[in-house]
N, C-alpha and C positions, 0 to 999 in steps of 0.2 A: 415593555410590559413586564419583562421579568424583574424590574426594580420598583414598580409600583408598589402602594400600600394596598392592601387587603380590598378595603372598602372600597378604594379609587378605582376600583379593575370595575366594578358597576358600573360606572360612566362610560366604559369604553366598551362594550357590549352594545353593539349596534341595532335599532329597533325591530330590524328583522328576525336579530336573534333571540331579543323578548318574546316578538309572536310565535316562535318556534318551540320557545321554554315553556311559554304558556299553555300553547293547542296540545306539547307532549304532555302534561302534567293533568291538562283537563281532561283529556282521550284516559290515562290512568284512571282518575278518579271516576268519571262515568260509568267505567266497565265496574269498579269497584263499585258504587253504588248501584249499579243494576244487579250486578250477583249478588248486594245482602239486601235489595229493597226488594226488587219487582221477582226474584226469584224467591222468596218468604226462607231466607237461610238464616234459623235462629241462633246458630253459633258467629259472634262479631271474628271478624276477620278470616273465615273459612272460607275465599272464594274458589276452595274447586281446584286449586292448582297445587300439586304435591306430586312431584315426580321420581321422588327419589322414595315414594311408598311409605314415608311413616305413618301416616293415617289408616293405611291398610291389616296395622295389626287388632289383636282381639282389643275392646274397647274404643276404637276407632279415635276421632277427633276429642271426645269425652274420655280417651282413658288417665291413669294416673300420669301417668311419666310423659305425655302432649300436654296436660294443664298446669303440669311443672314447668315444663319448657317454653309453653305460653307466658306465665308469669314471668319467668323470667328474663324473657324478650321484651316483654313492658316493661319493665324496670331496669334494664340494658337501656332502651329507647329513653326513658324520662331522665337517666344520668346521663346521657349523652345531649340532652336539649339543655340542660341546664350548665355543660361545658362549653358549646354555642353561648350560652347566653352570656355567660359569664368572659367568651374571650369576645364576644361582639362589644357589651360595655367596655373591656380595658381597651380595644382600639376606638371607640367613639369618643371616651374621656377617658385621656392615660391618666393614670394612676387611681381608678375610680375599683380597681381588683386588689380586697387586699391581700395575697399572696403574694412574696415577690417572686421572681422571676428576673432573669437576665433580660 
């Protein structure tokens, strides 16, 4: 396993282990869509869970410096999908990246 390619290691994931990845992924999103549908939570991706109290200062979830740090956690997340993307093409067609690279 530890000399396989990237992509190849998918194949060898056993179907049990798919339905495993899949029921944890779905049980996620559920709870996520239950705390911003059926509980009417107008701020996207506020479910409720902040333990380490930053939403507890004055301005709450709405203040400046949490709408900072939200933004910039979307746009942390969109340059990191588009690093996926971009190393999932140079392993599905080599040399389809044009960056070099060793």
């Amino acid at each position: 396993i530890a000399h396989a390619e990237p992509l190849d290691t998918l194949a060898m994931v056993p179907a049990a282990g798919w339905v495993q990845i899949l029921f944890a992924a779905g049980l996620f999103e559920l709870t996520g869509w239950k705390r911003q549908w059926n509980d009417k939570n107008p701020i996207p991706g506020n479910y409720g869970y902040d333990p380490l109290g930053f939403t507890k200062r004055e301005g709450g979830f709405d203040s400046p410096e949490i709408t900072k740090l939200r933004m910039m956690e979307i746009k942390n997340g969109r340059v990191a999908m588009m690093a996926m993307a971009g190393w999932l093409s140079n392993e599905s067609i080599p040399g389809s990246f044009p960056v070099w690279h060793p």
